[in-house]
Each structure stands twice: as structure tokens, then as C-alpha cells.
C-alpha positions as CSV (number, residue, x, y, z in Angstrom):
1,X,-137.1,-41.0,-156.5
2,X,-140.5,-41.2,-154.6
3,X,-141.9,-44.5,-153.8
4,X,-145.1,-45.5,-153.7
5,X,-144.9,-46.3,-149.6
6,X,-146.0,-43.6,-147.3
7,X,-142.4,-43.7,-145.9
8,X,-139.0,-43.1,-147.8
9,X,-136.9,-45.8,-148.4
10,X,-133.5,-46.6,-147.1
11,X,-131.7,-45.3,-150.9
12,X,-134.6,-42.5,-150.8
13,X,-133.3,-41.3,-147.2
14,X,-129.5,-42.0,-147.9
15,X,-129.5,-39.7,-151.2
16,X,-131.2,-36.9,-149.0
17,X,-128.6,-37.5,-146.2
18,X,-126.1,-36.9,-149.4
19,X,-127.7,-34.0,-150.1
20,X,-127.8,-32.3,-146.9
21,X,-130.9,-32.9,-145.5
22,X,-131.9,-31.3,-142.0
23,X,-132.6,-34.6,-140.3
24,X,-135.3,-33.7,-137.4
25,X,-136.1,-35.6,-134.0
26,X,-139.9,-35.6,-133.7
27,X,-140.1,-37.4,-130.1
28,X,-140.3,-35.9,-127.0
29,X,-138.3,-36.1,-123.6
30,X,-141.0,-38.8,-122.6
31,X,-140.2,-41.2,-125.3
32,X,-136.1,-40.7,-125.4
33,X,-135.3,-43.0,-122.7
34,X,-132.0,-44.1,-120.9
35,X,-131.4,-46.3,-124.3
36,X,-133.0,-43.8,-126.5
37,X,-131.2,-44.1,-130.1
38,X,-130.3,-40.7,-131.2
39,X,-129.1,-39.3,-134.8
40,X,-125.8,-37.2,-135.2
41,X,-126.8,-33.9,-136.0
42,X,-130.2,-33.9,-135.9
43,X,-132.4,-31.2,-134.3
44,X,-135.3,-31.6,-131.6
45,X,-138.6,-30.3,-132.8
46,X,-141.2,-31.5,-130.2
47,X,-145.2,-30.5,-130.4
48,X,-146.1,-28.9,-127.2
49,X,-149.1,-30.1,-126.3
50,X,-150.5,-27.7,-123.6
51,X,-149.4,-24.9,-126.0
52,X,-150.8,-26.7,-129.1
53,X,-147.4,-25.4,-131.0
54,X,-144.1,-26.5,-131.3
55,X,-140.7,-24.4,-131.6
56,X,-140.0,-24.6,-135.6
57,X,-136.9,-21.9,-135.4
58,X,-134.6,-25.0,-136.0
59,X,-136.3,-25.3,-139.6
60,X,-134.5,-24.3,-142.3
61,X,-136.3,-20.8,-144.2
62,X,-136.1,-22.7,-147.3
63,X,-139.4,-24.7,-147.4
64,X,-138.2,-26.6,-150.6
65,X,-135.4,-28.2,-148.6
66,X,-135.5,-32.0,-147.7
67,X,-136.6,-32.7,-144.2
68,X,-135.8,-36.3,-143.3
69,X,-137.4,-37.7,-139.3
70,X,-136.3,-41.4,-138.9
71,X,-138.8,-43.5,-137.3
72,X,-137.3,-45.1,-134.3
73,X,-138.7,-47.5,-132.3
């Protein structure tokens, strides 16, 4: 199921949806604007940059477990 492009295709990132993926939101309050497009059930997971760190308690504890984080914009 892995293709050769750094990112996951549309049928890669559909069959993990299917399958229950955790779907994470990568950006921070600075680049969700007014019109900021937003995924149903994903969680927020933003680097904090003065702390060098960022708040991963919204991962799942099973590390084998797909992880998908749209690109938008």
C-alpha cells in the first residue's frame, strides 16, 4: 500500500480513514485563519516553540497505529 511519493495518496489516506486512523492537525492557532479548513474529528497537536515540545497526550499509546495529518493549504 505505500507509494513511492513522500506523501500518501488519496486511496492510501482513504483505506486508513477506513481503518480508523487518528487523523492529527499539525498547524497552529497562527495559521488556522477565519477560513481555516478543519477535519471532523481530528486532534490539535501543535509544536511549541518557546518550549521546544509539543503536547503528544492526544496520541494514541499504540505506536503501530496509523497517524494520518492532511496537508492543507
Amino acid at each position: 500500500m505505500a507509494s513511492a511519493s513522500p506523501l500518501a495518496s488519496p486511496e492510501e489516506i482513504a483505506a486508513h480513514l477506513e481503518a480508523n486512523a487518528l487523523i492529527i492537525d499539525l498547524r497552529g492557532e497562527d495559521e488556522c485563519g477565519d477560513n481555516a479548513v478543519t477535519v471532523e474529528g481530528a486532534v490539535n497537536i501543535v509544536w511549541d516553540k518557546s518550549a521546544g515540545t509539543m503536547d503528544t497526550s492526544g496520541l494514541p499509546d499504540d505506536k503501530s497505529a496509523p497517524i494520518v495529518s492532511p496537508r492543507v493549504g
